[in-house]
C-alpha positions in Angstrom: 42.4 -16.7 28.1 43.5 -15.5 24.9 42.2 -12.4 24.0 39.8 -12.2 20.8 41.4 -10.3 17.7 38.7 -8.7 16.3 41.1 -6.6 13.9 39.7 -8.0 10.5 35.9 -7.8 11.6 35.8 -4.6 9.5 37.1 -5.6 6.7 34.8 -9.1 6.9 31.7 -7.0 7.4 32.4 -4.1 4.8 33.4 -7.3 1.8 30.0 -9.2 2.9 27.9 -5.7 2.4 29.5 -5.7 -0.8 29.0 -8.8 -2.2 25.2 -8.8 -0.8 25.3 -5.7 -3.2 26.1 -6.6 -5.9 24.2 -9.8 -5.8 20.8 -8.3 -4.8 21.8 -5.8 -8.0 22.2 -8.6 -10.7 18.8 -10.2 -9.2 17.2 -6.8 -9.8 18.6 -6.0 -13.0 16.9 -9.3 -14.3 13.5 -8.6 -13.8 11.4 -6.8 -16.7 9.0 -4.0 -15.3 6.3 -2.1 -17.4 7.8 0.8 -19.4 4.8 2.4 -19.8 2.4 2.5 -17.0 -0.4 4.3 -18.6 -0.8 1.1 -20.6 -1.6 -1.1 -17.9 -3.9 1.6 -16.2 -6.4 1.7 -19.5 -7.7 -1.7 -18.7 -11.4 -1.5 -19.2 -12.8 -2.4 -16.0 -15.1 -5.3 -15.3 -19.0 -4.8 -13.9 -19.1 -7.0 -11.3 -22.9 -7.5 -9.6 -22.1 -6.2 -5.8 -20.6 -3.3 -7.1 -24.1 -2.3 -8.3 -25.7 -2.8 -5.0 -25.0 -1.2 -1.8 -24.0 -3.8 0.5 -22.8 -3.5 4.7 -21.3 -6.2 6.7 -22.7 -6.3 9.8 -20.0 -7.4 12.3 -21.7 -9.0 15.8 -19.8 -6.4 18.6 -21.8 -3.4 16.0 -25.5 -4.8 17.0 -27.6 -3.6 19.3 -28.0 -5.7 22.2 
């Protein structure tokens, strides 16, 4: 049996890190992110009704038996 030249398999995996790269860069570089965070954080906030009342969820192993 011939035996299996794995001479190139460096060079193979080192060009297919690269080009996963640089493609997972371009993707990234297309997307818009907030340049201001503070912005987003000064949301006035919405009363919802449970969050005046205290509420417990009872889960069935907590009961007494």
């Amino acid at each position: 049996m011939p035996q299996l030249d794995t001479s190139t398999w460096l060079t193979m995996i080192l060009s297919v890190f690269l080009a996963l790269f640089i493609i997972f860069q371009l993707k990234i570089s297309k997307h818009d992110f907030y340049h201001n965070p503070e912005l987003t954080a000064k949301m006035p906030k919405q009363n919802t009704p449970w969050e005046t009342k205290w509420t417990k969820i009872y889960l069935p192993l907590s009961l007494p038996l």
